[in-house]
C-alpha positions as CSV (number, residue, x, y, z in Angstrom):
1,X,209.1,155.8,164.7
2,X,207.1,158.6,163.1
3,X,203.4,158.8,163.0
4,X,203.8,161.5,160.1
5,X,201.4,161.0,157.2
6,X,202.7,160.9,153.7
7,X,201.5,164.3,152.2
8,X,199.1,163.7,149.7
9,X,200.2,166.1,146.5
10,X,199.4,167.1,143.3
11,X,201.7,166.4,140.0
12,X,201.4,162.5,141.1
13,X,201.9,160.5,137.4
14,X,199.4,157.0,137.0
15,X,203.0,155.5,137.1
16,X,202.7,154.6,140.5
17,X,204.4,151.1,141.4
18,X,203.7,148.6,143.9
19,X,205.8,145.5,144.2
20,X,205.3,143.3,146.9
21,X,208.5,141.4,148.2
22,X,209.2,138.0,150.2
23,X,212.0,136.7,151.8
24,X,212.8,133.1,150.2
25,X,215.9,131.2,150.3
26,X,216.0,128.3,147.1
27,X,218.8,125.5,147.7
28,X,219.1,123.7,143.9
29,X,221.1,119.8,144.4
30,X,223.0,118.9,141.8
31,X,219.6,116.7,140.5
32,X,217.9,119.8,139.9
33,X,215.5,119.3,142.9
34,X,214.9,122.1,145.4
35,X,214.5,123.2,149.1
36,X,212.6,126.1,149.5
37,X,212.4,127.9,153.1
38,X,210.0,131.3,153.4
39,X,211.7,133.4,156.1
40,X,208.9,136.1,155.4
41,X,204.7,135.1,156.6
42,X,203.9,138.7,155.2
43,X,205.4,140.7,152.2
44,X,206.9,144.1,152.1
45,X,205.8,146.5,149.3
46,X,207.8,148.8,148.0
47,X,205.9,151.6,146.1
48,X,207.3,154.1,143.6
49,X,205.7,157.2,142.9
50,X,206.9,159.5,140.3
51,X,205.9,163.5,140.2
52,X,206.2,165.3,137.1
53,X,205.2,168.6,138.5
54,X,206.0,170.0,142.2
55,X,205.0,173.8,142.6
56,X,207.0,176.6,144.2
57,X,205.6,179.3,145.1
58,X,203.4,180.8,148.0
59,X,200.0,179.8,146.6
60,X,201.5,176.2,146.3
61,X,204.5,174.5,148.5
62,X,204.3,170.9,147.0
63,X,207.8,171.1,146.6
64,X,208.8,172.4,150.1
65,X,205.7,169.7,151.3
66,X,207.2,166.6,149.9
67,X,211.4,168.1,150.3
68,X,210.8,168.8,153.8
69,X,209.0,165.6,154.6
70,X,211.9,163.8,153.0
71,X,213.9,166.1,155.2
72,X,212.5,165.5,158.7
73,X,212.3,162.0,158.2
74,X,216.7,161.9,157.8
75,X,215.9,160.1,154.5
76,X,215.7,156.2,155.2
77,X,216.2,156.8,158.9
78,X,212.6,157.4,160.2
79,X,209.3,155.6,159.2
80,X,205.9,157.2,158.0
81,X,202.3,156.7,157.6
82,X,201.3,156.1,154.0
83,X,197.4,156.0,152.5
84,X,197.3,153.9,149.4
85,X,194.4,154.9,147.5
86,X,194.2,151.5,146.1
87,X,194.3,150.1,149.3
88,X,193.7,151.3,152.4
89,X,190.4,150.6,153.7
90,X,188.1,147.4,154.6
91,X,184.6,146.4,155.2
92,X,183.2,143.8,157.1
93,X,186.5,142.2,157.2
94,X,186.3,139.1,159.8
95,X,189.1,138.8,162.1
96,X,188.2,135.9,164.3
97,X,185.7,134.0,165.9
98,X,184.8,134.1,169.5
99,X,185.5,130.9,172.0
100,X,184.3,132.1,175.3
101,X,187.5,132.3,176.6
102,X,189.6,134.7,174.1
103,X,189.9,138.6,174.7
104,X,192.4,139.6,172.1
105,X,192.2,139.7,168.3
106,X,194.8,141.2,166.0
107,X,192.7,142.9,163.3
108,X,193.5,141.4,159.3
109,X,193.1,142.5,156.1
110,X,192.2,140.1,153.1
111,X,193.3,141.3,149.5
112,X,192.4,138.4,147.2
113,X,193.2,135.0,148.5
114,X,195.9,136.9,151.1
115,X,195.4,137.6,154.8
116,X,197.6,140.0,156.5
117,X,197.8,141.6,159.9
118,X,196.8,145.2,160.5
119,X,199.1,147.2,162.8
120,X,198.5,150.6,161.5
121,X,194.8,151.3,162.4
122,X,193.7,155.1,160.6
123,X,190.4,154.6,161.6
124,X,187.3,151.8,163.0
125,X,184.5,152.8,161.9
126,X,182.9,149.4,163.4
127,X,183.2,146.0,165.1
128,X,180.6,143.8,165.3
129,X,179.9,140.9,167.2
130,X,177.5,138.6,165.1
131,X,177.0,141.4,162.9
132,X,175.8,143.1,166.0
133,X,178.0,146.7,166.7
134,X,179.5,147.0,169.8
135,X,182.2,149.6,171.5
136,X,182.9,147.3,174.3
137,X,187.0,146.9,172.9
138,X,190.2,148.4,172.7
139,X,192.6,149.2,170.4
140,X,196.0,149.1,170.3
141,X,198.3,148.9,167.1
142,X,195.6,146.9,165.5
143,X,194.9,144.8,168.7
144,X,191.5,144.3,170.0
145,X,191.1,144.0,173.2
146,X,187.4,143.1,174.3
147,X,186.2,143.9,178.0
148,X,184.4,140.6,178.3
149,X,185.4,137.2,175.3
150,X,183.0,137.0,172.5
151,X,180.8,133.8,172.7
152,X,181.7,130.7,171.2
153,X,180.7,130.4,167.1
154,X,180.3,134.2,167.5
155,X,182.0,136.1,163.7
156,X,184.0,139.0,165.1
157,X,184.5,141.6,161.8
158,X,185.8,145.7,161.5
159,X,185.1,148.5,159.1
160,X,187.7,150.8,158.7
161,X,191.0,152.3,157.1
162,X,194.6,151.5,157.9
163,X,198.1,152.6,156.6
164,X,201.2,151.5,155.6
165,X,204.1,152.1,158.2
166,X,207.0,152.7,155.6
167,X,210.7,154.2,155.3
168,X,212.1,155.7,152.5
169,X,214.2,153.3,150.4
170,X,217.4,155.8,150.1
171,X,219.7,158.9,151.9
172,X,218.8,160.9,148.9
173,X,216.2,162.3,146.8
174,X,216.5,164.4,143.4
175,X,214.2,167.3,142.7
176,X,215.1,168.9,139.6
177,X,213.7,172.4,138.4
178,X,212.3,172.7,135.0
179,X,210.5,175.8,134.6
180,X,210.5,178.6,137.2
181,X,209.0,177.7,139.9
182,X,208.2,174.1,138.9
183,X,210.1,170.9,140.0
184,X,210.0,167.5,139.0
185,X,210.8,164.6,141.8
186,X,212.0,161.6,139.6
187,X,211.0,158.5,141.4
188,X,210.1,158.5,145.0
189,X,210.6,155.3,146.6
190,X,209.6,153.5,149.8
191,X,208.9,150.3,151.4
192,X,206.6,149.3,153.5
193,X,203.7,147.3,155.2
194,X,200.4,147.6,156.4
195,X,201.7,144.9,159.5
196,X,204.9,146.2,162.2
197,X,207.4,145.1,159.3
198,X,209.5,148.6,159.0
């Protein structure tokens, strides 16, 4: 499991896709009723990115940035760190609420109505206690670890940013030359999630 950081390049089109996937299984009776079971508490995304310009040359390496990435990671085999610039940062997100007794808090992230786990912590810029900073904590893949519990009724929240740990979706990758020294990288796809999913 790599902790490499999807390079961040020009050529990048708007058509950037994000699709966020359950697992589900639907059993129809012959009535038309249903049974629905959710195998899944947290989607998946998978994102595709699409680059209609990759430079070569020695003033620019986009191309050799983004094929070598591709190439160290052995395609799908080995996982990444990805910033979504749509989506990859919180503020005064609450996490929990202190009972005297509890130490450990996983750290969440809300995105409308949705709550999901935060595993891939970038950076903290701040937890409070009661809205009241403190450093007296851990970390650890998203888990907080106070030194001491928080108080009963007490709002535990963070500021910060987090990634998505993702692999790419396939073995293989086109980049296809257009002009001298310019490259175009069709559709770049991955999956992912900002949780311990991939």
């Amino acid at each position: 499991m790599s902790n490499a950081i999807y390079p961040s390049l020009l050529g990048l089109t708007m058509d950037v896709t994000k699709t966020p996937e359950f697992s589900t299984q639907v059993q129809r009776s012959v009535n038309l009723s249903e049974l629905r079971a959710s195998f899944a508490d947290a989607p998946v995304y998978r994102f595709k990115l699409a680059y209609d310009m990759l430079r070569d040359n020695v003033a620019n390496a986009e191309l050799k940035s983004l094929q070598g990435f591709f190439l160290a990671r052995y395609g799908a085999w080995d996982s990444f760190l990805f910033t979504d610039p749509t989506d990859a940062s919180i503020s005064g997100q609450s996490f929990g609420t202190g009972d005297g007794l509890t130490t450990v808090f996983q750290l969440t992230r809300s995105y409308g109505g949705a709550t999901e786990d935060v595993a891939n912590v970038n950076a903290i810029t701040s937890i409070t206690l009661a809205n009241t900073p403190t450093s007296n904590y851990t970390q650890n893949a998203g888990v907080i670890t106070f030194t001491s519990a928080p108080a009963a009724n007490v709002a535990i929240a963070w500021t910060g940013s987090y990634y998505y740990r993702c692999r790419f979706v396939n073995d293989t990758q086109d980049f296809t030359q257009f002009m001298y020294q310019l490259w175009e990288a069709g559709t770049v796809e991955f999956i992912g999630s900002i949780g311990s999913r991939i």
